[in-house]
N, C-alpha and C positions, 0 to 999 in steps of 0.2 A: 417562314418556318426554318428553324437550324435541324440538322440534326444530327447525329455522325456519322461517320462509315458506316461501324459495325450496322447500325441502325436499318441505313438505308440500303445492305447489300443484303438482312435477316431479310425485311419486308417484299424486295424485290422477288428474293427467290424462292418466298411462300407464297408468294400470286403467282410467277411461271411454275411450281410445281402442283398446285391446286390444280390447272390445268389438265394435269395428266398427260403430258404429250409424250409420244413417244422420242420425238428428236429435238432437243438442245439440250444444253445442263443446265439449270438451273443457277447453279453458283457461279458456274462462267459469265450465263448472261448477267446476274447480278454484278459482277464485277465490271462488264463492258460500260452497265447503266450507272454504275457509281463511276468509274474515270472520265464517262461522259459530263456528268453532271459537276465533276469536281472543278475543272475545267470551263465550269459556265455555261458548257454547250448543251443546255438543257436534257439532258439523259432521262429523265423522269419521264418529261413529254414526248419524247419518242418512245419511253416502253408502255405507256399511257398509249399511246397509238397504236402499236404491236398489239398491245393485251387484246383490244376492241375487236380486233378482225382476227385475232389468230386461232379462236374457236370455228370459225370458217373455212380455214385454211387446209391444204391436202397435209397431212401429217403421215412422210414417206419423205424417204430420201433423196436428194437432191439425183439429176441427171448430169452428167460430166462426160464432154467429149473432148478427145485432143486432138485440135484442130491440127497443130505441127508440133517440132519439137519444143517450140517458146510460147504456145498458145493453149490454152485450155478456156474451154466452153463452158459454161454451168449455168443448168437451168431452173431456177428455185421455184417456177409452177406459181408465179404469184404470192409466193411465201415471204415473211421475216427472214431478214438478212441475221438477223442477232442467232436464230436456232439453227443455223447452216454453215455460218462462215469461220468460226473455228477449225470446225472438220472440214470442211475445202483450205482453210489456209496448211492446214498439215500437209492433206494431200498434194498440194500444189510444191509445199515447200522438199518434200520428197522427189517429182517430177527433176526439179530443180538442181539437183545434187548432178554436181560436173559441170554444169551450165553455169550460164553468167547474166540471162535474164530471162525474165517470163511474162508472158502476157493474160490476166486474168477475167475473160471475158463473164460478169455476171448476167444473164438473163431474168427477167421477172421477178424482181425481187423489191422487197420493202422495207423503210426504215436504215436505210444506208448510212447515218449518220454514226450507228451505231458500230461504223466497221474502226472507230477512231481505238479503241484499247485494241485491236489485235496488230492494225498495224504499227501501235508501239510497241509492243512487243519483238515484233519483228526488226524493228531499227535497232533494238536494244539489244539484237543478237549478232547484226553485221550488217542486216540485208536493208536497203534503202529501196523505197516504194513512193508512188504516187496512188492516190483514189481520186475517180473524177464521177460527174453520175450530172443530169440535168433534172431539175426538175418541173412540176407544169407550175407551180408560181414563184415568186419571189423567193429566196436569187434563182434563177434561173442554171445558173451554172454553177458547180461546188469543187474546187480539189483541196484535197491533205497533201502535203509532201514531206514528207520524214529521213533526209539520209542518214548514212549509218552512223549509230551511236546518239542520235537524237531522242528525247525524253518527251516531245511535245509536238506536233506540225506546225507548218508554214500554212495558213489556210487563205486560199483566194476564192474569191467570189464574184461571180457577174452578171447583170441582167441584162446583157445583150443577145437576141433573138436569139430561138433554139432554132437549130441546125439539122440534126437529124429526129429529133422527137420522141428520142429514146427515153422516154422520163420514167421508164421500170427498171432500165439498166445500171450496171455500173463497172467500169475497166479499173483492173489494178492492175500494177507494172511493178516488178520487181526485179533488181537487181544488186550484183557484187561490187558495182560500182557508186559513189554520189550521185543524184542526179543537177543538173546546172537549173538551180532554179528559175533566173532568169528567161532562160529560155524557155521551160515548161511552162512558165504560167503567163507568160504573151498574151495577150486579148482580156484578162482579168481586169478588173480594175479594182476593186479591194481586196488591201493584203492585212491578214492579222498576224502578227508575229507570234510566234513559236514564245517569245519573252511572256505576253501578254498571257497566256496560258500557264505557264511555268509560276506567275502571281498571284493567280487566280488556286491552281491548285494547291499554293503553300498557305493561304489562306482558310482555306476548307480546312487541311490537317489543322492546320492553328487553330482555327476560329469555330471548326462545324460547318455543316454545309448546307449553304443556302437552296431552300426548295419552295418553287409557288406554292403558295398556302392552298388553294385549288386543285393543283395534280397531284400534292401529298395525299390531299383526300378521295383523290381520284384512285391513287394507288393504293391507299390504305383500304377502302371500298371495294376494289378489286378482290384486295388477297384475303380478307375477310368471307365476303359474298361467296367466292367459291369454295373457302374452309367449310363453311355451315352448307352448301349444297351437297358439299360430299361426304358431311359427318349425315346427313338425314337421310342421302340413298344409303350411309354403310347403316344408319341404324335399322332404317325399313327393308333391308335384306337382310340383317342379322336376325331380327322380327318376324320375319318368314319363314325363317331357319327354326325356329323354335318350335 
């Protein structure tokens, strides 16, 4: 299935607003799931996965401790990384101001794939960051690396045994400085290039964007499904009301 931005950033964010929740935006996250997705790196199916459990989810705002001056804690309660990490990257990026790096401890959180649109964002303003996070299968290990003025990450990957078992977690690092890629992603053994992405998304612009025929209808089923539940509670209270 092709389809375009516009397309696929309307439908995203009439299934996360069907929803109802109180915390994420809606166009935001829509916009995280389309740069994911432009990029190749399957954005669809990570908000395909998000949608599924986030009816479940504590829907309340994230906990944030500061552990020191370069560290901050944040604890997402088992929640979507997509409906928190905007508002923690602000907050964090405030912390920040005078400093020259920080350490972004995520706890409990899900869908981390989808932290790829804010930290470009952020390279695109100065600040050069790493994301790393494990998971419990295949790869096993994930980091982005973006320094500053980068349009795309450096992505390594590795399936060698986890370490600590943190596979809810995720660390981001940020700084005023490059980070030396070489030396971060040591122990990796698949690297994709920053290029590889950069091709990938001029192709989408050009071409339309490629989405499994499966999760569009995954998606489109979503934001449908919860339109019609909630035109039929507004109409059997409006019915009430009468």
């Amino acid at each position: 299935m092709i389809v375009s931005h516009n397309e696929l950033v309307a439908v995203v964010n009439k299934a996360f607003l069907g929803m109802r929740r109180a915390c994420g935006e809606g166009d935001v996250i829509a916009t995280m799931v389309a740069d994911l997705q432009m990029v190749g790196l399957h954005g669809v199916h990570h908000f395909n996965n998000a949608s599924a459990h986030m009816g479940l989810e504590v829907d309340s705002p994230v906990d944030i401790y500061l552990r020191d001056e370069n560290t901050i804690e944040v604890d997402l309660h088992s929640c979507s990384l997509a409906c928190h990490l905007p508002a923690v990257m602000d907050y964090a990026i405030e912390k920040m101001i005078g400093g020259s790096v920080l350490t972004i401890e995520l706890k409990n959180c899900h869908n981390r794939w989808l932290a790829y649109s804010e930290l470009v964002k952020l390279a695109a303003k100065g600040i050069a960051c790493t994301a790393k996070w494990e998971n419990g299968s295949s790869p096993k290990h994930t980091m982005y690396v973006l320094n500053r003025g980068c349009v795309a990450p450096e992505l390594f990957l590795s399936d060698a045994d986890l370490v600590s078992h943190k596979v809810h977690d995720m660390t981001i690092k940020l700084s005023i400085q490059d980070f030396d890629i070489e030396g971060v992603s040591e122990g990796y053994c698949t690297h994709v290039e920053a290029q590889s992405f950069l091709g990938a998304q001029e192709s989408a612009w050009h071409d339309g964007i490629y989405v499994d025929d499966a999760e569009w209808d995954t998606l489109k089923t979503t934001a449908t499904a919860i339109l019609v539940e909630n035109s039929e509670q507004s109409a059997r209270g409006a019915g009430g009301l009468a």
